[in-house]
gemmi code that builds the backbone of each chain (N, CA, C; Angstrom):
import gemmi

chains = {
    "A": [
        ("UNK", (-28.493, 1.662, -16.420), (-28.068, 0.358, -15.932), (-26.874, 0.478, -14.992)),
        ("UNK", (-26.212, 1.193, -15.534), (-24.590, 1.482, -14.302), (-25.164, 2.125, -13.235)),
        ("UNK", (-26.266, 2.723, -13.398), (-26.309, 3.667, -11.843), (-27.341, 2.424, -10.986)),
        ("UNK", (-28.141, 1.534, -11.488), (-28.602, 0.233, -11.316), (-27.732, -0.245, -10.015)),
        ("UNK", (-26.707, -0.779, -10.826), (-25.671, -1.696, -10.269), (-24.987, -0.833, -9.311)),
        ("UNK", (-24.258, 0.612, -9.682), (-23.883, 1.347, -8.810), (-24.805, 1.337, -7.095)),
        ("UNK", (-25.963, 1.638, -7.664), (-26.818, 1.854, -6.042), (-26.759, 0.308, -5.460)),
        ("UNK", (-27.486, -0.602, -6.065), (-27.596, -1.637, -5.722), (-26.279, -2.767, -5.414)),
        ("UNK", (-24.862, -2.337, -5.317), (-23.911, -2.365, -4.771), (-23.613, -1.992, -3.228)),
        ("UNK", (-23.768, -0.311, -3.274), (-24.413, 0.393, -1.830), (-25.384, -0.289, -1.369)),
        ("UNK", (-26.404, -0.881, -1.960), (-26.941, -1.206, -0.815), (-27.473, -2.369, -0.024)),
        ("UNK", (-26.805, -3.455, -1.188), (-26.331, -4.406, -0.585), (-24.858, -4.228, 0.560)),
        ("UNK", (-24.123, -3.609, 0.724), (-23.510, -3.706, 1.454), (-23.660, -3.218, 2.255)),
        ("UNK", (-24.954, -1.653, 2.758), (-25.130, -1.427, 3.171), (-26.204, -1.899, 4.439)),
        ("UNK", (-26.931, -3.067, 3.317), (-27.640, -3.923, 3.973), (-27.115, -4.642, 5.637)),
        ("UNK", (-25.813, -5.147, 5.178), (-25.548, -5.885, 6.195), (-24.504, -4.725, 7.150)),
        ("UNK", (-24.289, -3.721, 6.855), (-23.846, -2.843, 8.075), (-24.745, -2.669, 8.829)),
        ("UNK", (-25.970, -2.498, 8.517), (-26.614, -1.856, 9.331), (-26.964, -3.029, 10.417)),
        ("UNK", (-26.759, -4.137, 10.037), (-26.953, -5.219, 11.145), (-26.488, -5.195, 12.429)),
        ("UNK", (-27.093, -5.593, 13.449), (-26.337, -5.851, 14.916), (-24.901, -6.860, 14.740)),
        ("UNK", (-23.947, -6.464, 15.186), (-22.946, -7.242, 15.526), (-23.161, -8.359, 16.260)),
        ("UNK", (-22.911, -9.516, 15.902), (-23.252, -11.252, 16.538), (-22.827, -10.841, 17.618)),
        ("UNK", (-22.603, -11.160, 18.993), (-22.377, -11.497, 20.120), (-21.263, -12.120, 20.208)),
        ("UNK", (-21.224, -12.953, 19.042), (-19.964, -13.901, 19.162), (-18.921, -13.147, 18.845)),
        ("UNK", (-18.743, -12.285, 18.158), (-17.302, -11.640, 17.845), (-17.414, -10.736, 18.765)),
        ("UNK", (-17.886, -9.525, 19.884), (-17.107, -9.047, 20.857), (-17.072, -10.147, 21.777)),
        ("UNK", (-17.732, -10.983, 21.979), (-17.460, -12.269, 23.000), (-16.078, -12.829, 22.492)),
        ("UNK", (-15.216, -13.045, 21.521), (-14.031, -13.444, 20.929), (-13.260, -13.003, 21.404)),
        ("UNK", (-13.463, -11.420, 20.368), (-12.999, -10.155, 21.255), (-12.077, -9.946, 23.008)),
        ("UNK", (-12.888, -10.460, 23.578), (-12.798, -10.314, 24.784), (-12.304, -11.318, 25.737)),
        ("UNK", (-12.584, -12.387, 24.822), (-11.726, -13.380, 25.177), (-10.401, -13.645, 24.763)),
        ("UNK", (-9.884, -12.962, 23.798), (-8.732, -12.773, 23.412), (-8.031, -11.816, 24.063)),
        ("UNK", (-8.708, -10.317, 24.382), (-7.707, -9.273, 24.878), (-7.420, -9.796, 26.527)),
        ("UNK", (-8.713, -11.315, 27.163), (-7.849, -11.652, 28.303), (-6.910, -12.269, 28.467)),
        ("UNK", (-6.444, -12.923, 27.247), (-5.914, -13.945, 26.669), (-4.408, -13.773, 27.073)),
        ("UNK", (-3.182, -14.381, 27.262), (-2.042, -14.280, 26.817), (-1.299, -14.068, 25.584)),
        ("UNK", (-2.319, -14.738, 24.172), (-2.375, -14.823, 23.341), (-1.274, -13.388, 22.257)),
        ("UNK", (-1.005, -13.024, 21.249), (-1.302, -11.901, 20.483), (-0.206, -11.135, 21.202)),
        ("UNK", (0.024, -9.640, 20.514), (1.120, -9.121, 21.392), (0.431, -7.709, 22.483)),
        ("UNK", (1.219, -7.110, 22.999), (0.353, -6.320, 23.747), (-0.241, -5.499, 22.968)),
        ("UNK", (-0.185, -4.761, 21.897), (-0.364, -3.647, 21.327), (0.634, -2.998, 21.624)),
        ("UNK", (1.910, -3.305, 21.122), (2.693, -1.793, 21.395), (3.268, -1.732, 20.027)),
        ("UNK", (2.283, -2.167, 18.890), (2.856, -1.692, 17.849), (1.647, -0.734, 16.977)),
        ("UNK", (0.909, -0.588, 18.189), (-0.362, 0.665, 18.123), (0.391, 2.109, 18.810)),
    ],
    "B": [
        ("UNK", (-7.052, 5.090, 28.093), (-6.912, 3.543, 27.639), (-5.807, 2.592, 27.516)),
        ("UNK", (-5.357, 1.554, 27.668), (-4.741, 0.400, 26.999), (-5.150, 0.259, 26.482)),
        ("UNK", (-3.433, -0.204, 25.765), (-3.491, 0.063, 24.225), (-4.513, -1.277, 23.303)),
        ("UNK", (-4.050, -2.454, 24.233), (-5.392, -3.434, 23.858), (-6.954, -2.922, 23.737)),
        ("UNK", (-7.484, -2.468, 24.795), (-8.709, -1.432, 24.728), (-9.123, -0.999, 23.554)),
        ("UNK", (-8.060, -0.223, 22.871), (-8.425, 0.798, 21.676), (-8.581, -0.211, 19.860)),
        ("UNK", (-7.605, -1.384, 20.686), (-7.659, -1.648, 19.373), (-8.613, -2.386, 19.311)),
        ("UNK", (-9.286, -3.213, 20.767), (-10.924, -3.953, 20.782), (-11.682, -3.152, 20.244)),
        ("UNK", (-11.825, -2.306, 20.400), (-12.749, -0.687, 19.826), (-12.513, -1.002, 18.374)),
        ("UNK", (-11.428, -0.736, 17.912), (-11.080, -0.177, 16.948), (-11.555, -1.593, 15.895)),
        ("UNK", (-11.295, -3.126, 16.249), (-11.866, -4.279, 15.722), (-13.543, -4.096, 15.551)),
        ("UNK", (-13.692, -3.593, 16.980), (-15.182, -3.927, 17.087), (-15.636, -2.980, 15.912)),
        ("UNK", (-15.373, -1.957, 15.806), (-16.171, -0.940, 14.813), (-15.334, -1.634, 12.992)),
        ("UNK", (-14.434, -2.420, 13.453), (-14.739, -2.907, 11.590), (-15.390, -3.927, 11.513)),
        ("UNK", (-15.863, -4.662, 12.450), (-17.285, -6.126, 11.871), (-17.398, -5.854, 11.162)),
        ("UNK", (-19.019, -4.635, 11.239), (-19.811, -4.380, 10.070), (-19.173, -4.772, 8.914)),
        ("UNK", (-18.163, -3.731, 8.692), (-17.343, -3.930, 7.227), (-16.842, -4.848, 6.774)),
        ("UNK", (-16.302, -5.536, 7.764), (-15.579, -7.161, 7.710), (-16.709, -8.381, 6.882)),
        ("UNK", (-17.996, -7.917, 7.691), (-19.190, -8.824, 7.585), (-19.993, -8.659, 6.687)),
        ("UNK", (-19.824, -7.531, 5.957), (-20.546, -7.110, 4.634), (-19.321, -7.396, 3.548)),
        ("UNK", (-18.111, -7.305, 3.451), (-17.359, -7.938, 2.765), (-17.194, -9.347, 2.876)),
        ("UNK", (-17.021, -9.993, 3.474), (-17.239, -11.121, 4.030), (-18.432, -12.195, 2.655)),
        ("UNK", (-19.570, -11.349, 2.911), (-20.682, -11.825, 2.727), (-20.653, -11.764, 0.951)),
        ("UNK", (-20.072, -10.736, 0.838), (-20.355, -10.505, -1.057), (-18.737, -11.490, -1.483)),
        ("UNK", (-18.477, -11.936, -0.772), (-17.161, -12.622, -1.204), (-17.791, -14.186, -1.581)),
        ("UNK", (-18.067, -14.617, -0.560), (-19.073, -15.874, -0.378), (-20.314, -16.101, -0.349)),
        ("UNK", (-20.897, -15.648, -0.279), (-22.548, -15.595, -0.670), (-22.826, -16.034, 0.314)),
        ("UNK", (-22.852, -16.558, 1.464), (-23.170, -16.933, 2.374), (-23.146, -17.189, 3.675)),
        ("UNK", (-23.306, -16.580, 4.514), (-23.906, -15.962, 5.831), (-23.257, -16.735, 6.911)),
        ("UNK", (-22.998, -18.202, 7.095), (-22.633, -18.430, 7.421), (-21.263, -18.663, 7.408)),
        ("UNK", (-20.402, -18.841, 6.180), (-19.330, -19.336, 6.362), (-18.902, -17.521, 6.183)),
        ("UNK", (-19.469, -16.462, 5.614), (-19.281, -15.230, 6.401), (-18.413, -14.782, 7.498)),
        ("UNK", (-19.238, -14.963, 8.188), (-19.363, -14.725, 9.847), (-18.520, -15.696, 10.404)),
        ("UNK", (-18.263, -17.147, 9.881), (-17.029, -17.866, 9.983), (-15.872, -17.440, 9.798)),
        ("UNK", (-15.175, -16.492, 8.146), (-14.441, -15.887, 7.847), (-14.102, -14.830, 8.772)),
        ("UNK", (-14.887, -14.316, 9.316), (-14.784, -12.861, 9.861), (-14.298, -13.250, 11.198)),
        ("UNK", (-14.724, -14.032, 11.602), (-13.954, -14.834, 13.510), (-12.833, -15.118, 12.667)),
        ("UNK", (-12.132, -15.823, 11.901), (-11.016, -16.106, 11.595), (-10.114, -15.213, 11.394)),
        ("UNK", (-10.444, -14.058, 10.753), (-9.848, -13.190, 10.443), (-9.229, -12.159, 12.358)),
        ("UNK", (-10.646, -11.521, 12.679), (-10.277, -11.444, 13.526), (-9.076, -12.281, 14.697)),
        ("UNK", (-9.021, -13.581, 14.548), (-8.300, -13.983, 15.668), (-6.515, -14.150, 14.828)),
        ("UNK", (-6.870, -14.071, 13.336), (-5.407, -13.701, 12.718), (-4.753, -12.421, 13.174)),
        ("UNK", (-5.733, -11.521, 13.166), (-5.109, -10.087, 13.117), (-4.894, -9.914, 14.722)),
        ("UNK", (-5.403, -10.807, 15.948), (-4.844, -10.497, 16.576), (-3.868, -10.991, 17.270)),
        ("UNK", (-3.691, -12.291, 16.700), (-2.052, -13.139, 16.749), (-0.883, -12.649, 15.731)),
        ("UNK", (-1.620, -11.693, 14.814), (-0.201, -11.204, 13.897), (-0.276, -9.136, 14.475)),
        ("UNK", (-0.560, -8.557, 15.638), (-0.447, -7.705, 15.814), (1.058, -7.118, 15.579)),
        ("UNK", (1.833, -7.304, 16.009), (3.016, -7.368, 15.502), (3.324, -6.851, 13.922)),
        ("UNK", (2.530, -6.873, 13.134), (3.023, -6.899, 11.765), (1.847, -5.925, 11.207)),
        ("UNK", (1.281, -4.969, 11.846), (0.296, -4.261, 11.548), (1.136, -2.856, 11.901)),
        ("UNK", (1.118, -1.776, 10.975), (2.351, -0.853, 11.316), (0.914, 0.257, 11.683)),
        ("UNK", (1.544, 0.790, 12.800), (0.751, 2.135, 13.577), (0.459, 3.357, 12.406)),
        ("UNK", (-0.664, 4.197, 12.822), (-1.001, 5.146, 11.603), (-1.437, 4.243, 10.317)),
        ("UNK", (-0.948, 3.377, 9.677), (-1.733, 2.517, 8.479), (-3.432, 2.066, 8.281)),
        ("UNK", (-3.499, 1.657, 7.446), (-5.407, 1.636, 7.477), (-5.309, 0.264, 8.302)),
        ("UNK", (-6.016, 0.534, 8.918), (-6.803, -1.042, 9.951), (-7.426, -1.688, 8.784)),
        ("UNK", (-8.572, -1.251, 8.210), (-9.259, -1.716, 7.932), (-8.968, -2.309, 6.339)),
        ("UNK", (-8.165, -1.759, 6.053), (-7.332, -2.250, 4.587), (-6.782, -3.742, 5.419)),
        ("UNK", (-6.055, -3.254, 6.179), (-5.050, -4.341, 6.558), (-5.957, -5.992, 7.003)),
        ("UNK", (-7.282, -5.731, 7.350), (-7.819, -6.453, 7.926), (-8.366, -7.214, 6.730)),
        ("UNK", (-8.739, -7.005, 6.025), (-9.365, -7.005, 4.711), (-8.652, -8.361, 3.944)),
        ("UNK", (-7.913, -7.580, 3.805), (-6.258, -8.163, 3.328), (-6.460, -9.759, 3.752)),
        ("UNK", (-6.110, -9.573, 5.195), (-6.742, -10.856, 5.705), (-7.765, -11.940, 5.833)),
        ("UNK", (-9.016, -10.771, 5.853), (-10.197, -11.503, 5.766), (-10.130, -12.292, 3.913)),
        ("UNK", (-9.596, -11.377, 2.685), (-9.646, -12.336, 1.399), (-8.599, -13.260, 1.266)),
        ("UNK", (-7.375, -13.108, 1.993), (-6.597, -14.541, 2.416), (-7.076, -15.647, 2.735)),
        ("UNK", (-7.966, -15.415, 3.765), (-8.549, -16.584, 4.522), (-9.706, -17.292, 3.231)),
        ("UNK", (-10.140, -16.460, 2.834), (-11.583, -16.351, 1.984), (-10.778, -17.206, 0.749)),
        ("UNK", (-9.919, -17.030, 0.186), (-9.036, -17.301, -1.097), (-8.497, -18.734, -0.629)),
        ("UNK", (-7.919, -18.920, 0.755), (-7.546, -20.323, 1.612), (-8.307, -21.215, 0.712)),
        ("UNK", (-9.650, -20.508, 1.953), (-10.467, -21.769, 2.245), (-11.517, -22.281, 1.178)),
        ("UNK", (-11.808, -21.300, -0.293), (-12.112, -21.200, -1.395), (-11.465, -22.593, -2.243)),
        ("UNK", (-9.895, -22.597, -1.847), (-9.379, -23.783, -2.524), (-9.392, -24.650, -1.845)),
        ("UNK", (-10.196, -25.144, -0.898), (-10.318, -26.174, -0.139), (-12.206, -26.841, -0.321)),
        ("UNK", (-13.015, -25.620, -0.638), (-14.188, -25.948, -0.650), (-14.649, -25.999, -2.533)),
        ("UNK", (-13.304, -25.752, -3.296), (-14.087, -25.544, -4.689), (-14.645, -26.136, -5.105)),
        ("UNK", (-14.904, -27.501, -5.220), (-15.820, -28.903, -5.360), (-17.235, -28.842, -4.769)),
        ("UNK", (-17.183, -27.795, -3.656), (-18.580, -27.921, -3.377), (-19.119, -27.012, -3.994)),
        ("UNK", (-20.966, -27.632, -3.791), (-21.972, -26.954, -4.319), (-21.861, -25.532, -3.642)),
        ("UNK", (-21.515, -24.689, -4.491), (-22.132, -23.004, -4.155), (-23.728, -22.522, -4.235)),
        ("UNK", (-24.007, -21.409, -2.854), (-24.982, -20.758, -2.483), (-25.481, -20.257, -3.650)),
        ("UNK", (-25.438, -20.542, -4.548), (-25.559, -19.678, -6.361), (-26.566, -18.896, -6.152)),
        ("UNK", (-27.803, -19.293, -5.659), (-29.123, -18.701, -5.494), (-29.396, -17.390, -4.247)),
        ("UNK", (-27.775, -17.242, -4.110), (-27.971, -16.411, -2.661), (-28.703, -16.431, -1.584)),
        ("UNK", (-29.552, -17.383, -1.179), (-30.674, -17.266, -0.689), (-30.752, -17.181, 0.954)),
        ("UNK", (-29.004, -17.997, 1.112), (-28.561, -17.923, 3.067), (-28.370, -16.069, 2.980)),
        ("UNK", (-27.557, -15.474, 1.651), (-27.353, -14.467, 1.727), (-28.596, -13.148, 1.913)),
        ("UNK", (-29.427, -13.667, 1.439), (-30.594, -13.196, 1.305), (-31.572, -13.152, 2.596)),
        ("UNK", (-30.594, -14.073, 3.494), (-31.533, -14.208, 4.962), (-30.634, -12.785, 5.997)),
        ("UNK", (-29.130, -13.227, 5.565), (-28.692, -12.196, 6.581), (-29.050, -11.059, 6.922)),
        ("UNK", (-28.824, -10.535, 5.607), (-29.475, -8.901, 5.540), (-30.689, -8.780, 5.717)),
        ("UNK", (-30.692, -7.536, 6.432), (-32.147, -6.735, 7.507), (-32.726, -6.419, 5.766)),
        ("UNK", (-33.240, -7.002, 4.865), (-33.699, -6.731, 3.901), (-34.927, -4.734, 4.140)),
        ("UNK", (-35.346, -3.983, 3.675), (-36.030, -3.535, 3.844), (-37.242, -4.017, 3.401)),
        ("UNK", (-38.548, -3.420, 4.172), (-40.235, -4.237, 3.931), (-40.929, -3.337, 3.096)),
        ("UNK", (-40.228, -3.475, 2.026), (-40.683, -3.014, 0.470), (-40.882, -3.383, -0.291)),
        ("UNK", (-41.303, -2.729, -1.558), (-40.486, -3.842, -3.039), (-39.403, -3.943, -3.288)),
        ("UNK", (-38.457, -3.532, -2.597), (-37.381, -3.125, -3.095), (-36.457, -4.535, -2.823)),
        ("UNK", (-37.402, -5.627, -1.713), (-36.425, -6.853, -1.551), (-36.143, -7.810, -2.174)),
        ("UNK", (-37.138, -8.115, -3.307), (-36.245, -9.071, -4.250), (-35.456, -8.582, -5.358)),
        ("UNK", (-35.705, -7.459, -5.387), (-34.076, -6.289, -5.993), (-32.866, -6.754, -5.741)),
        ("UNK", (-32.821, -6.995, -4.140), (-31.615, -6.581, -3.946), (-31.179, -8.115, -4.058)),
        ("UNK", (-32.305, -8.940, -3.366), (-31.661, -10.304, -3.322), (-31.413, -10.974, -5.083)),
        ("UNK", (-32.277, -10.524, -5.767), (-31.770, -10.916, -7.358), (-30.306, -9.790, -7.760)),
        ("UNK", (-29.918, -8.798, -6.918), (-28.572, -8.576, -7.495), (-27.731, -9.258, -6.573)),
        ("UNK", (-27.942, -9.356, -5.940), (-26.820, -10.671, -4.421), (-26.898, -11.791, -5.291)),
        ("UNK", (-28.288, -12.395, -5.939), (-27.470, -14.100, -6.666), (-27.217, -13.774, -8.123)),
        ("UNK", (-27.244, -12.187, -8.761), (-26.307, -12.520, -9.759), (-24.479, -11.777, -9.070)),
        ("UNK", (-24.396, -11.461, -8.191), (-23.529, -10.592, -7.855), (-22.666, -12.263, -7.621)),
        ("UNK", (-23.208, -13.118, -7.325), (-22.575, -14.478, -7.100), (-21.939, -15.430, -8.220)),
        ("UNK", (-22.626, -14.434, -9.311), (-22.062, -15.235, -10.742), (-20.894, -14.809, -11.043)),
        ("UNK", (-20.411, -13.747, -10.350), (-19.174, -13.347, -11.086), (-17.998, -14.083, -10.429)),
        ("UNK", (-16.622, -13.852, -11.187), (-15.833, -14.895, -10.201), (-15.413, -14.133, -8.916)),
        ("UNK", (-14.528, -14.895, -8.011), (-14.066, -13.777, -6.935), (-13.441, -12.955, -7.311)),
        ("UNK", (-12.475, -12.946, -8.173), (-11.848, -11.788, -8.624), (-12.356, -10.478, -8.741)),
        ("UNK", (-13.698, -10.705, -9.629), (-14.497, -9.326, -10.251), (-15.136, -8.932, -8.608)),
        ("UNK", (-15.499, -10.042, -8.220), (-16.568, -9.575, -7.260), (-16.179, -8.909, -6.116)),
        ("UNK", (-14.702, -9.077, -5.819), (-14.214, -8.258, -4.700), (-13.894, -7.204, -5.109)),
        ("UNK", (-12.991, -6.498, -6.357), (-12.910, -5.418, -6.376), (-14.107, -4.710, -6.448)),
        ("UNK", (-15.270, -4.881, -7.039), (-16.636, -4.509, -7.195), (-16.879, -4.431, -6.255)),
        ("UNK", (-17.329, -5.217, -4.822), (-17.897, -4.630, -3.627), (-16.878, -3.794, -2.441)),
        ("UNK", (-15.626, -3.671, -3.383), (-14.698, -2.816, -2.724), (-14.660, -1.541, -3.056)),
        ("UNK", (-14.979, -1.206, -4.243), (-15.206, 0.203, -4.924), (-16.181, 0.329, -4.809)),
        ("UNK", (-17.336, 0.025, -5.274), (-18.632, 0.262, -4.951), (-19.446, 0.037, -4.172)),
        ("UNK", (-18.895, -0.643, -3.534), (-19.935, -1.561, -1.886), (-19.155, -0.554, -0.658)),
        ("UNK", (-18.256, -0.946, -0.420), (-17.401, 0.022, 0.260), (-16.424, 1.735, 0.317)),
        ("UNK", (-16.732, 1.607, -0.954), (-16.248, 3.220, -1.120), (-14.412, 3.200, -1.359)),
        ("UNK", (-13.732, 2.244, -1.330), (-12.434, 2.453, -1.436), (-11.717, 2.975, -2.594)),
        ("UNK", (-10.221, 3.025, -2.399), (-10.053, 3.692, -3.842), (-9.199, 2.850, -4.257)),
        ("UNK", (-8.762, 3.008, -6.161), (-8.521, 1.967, -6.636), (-7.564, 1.842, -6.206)),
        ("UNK", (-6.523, 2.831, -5.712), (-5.484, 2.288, -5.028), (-5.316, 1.278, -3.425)),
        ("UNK", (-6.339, 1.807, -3.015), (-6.325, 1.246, -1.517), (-6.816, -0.782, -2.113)),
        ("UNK", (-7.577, -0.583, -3.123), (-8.225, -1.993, -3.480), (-7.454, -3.142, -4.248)),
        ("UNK", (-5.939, -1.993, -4.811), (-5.049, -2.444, -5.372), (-4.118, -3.210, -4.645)),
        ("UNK", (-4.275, -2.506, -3.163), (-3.354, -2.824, -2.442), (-4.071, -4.369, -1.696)),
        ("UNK", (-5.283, -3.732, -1.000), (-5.465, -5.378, -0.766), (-5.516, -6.485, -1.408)),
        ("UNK", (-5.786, -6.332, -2.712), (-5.927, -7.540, -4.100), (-4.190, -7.825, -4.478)),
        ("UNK", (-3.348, -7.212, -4.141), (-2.131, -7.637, -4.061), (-2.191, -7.331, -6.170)),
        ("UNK", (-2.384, -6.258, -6.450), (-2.000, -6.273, -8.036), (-2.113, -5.037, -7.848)),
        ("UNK", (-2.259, -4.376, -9.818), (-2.044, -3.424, -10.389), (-2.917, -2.529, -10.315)),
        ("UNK", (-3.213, -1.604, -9.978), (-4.521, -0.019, -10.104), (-5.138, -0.868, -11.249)),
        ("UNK", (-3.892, -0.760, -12.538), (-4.691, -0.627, -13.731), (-5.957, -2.385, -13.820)),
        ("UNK", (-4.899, -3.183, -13.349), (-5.965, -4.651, -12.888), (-7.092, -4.282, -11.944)),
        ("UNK", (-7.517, -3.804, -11.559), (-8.507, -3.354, -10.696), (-9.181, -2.538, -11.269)),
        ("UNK", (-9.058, -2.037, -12.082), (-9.915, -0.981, -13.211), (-10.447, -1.988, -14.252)),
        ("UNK", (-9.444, -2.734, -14.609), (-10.170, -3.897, -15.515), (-11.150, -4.903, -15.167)),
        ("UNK", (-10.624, -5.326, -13.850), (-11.801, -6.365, -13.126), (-12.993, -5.549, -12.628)),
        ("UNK", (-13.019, -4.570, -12.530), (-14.259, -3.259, -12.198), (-14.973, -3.407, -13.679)),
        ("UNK", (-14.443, -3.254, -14.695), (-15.325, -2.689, -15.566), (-15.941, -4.275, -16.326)),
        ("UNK", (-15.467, -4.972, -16.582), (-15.374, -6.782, -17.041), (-16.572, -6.839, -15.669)),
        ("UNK", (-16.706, -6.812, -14.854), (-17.454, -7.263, -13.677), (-19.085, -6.925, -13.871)),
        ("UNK", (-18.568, -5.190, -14.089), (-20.118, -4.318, -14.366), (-20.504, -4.413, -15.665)),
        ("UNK", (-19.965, -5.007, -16.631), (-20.258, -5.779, -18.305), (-21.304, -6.632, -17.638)),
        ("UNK", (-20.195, -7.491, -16.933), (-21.099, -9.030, -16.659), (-22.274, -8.847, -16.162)),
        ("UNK", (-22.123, -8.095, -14.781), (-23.561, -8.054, -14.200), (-24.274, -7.371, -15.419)),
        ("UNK", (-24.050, -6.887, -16.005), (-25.722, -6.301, -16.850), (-25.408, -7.411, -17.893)),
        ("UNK", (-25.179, -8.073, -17.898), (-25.169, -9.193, -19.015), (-26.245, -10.364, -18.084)),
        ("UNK", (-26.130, -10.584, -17.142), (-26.640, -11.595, -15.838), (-28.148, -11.043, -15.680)),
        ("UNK", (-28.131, -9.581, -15.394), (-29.280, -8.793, -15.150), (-29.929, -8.992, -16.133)),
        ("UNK", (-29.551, -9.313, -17.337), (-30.581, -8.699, -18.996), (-31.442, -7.886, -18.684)),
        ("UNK", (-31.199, -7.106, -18.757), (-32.301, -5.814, -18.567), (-31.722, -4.695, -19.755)),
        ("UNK", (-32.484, -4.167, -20.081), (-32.172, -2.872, -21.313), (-32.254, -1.963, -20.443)),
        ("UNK", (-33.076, -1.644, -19.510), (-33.063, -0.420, -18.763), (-33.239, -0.484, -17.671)),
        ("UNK", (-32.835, 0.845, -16.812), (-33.282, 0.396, -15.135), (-34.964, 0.513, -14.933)),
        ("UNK", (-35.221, 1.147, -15.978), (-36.997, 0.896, -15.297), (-37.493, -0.266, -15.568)),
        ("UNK", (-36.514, -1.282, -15.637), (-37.653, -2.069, -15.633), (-37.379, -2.836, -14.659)),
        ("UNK", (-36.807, -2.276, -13.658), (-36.209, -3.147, -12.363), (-37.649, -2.435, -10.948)),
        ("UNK", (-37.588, -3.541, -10.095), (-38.365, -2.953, -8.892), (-39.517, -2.245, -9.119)),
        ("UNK", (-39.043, -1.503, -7.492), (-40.969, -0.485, -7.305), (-41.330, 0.580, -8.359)),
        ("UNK", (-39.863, 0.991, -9.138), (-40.581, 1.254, -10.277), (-41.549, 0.725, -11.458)),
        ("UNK", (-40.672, -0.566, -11.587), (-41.491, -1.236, -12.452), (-42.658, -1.591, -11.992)),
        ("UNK", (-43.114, -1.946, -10.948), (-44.418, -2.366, -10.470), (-45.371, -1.083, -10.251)),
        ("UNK", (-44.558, 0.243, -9.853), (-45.639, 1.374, -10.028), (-46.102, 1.341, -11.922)),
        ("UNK", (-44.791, 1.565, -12.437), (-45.191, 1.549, -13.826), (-46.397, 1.084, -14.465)),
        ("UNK", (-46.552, -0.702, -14.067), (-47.484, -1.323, -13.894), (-48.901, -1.395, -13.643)),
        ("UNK", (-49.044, -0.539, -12.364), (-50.240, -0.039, -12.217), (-50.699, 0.845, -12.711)),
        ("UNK", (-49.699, 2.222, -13.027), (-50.645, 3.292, -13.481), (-50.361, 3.310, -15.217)),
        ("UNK", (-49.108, 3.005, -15.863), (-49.156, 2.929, -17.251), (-48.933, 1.267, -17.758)),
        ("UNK", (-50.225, 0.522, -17.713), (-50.340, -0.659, -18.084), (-50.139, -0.753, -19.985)),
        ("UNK", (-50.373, 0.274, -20.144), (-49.893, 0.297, -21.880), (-48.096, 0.435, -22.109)),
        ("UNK", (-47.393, 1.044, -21.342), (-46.491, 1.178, -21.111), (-45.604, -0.360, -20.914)),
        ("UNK", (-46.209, -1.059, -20.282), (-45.793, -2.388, -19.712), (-46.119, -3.275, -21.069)),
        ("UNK", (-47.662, -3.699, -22.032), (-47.854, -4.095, -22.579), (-47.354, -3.802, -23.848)),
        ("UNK", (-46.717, -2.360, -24.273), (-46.116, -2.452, -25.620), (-44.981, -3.179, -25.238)),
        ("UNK", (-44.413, -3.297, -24.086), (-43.044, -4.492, -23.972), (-43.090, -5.350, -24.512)),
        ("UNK", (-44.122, -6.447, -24.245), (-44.266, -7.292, -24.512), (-44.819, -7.817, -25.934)),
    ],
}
model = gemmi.Model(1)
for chain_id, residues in chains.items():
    chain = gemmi.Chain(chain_id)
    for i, (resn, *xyz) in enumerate(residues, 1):
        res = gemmi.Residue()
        res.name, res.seqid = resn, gemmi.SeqId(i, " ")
        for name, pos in zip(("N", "CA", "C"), xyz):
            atom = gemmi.Atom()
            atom.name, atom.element = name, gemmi.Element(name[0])
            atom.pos, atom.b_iso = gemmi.Position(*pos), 0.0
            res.add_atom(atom)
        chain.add_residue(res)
    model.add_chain(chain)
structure = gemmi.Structure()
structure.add_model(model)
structure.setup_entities()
C-alpha cells in the first residue's frame, strides 16, 4: 500500500510536468521583463 | 545574457513544478494555473528579496502556498472540486488502465487537509527534503514528518484497499486470467 501511494504520488505529479507550458505564462513572462515593473535582477 | 534573461529562463523552467504543485494544492486546474500567474508576477515584483545562489524554486513555492493559503481563506465557503474531476482533465492522463488510478488517487489526495497534502506532494510528488519542505511550510522537520506520515495513514484509510493488487491493470489482468482469484474476494 505505501509503495501504492508512493508511485502514485510520482505520478500524479509527474502527470502534469510533462504538460506543455500555457502560453499565457511565458506571454506574462515577457511582458513583465518589458515592463518597468520588478527590479533589474541585480540581486541575481 | 541579462540578468533579466536568465531569470525568464530560470521562471520559465519552474512552471512545470509550480503547476503540478499548484494543482495537488487545489484540485483544480483552473484556479491552478491562476495561482501560478500570481505567484509568478509576486516573485517578480519582490526580486529584491530573493538572495542569489538560494533555491529558486523553494523560494517560489513559498510563494505559490502563500497565495494558495490567501486565497483558501477567502474561498473556504465554497463548494470544493472534491471529485477532482477539473483535476482529472489537466493532466495528459496516460491511454491505459492506469487512468482512473490516478484520477481516484487525485480525488482522494483532495480529502486530505492542505496541510497533509502539501507536505505529501512535496516529498513525494516532488522529491524534496524534509528540510527544504520544512522550510517552505514555515515549521518543524519533525512537523513535516508527522503531517507525512498522518497523511499516508489517511490516504490508505480513503483508498480502503488491503492491498495494492487490488488496484488497476493489475487488478483487471488478475481478472481475466485468475477469475477464482477475484471470486474468493468476494
Amino acid at each position: 500500500m505505501e509503495r501504492f501511494i508512493e508511485r502514485s504520488l510520482h505520478d500524479a505529479y509527474a502527470a502534469t510536468l510533462r504538460e506543455k507550458v500555457p502560453e499565457r505564462f511565458t506571454e506574462l513572462l515577457n511582458q513583465l521583463k518589458a515592463s518597468k515593473g520588478g527590479d533589474d535582477g541585480r540581486s541575481r | 545574457m541579462a540578468a533579466r534573461d536568465r531569470l525568464k529562463d530560470d521562471l520559465v523552467r519552474a512552471i512545470p513544478s509550480l503547476r503540478a504543485f499548484a494543482l495537488s494544492l487545489c484540485g483544480n486546474a483552473e484556479r491552478a494555473d491562476d495561482l501560478v500567474q500570481e505567484t509568478l508576477m509576486k516573485a517578480w515584483a519582490n526580486l529584491t528579496s530573493f538572495v542569489e545562489g538560494t533555491n529558486l524554486s523553494a523560494w517560489l513555492f513559498t510563494i505559490l502556498r502563500n497565495a494558495f493559503y490567501s486565497d483558501f481563506r477567502k474561498r473556504r465557503r465554497e463548494i470544493e472540486d472534491a471529485d477532482g474531476q477539473m483535476a482529472g482533465r489537466l493532466a495528459s492522463m496516460p491511454a491505459q488502465n492506469g487512468h482512473m488510478d490516478l484520477q481516484d488517487f487525485r480525488a482522494a489526495l483532495m480529502q486530505l487537509p492542505p496541510s497533509q497534502r502539501e507536505v505529501l506532494i512535496l516529498i513525494g510528488g516532488s522529491g524534496m527534503s524534509y528540510e527544504e519542505v520544512a522550510a517552505i511550510c514555515n515549521c518543524a522537520v519533525g512537523t513535516v514528518k508527522s503531517r507525512v506520515n498522518r497523511a499516508r495513514n489517511r490516504l490508505a484509510q480513503i483508498l480502503s484497499v488491503n492491498s495494492v493488487d487490488e488496484f488497476g491493470p493489475d487488478a483487471v489482468v488478475q481478472a481475466t486470467v485468475e477469475p477464482t482469484l477475484v471470486s474468493s474476494r468476494n
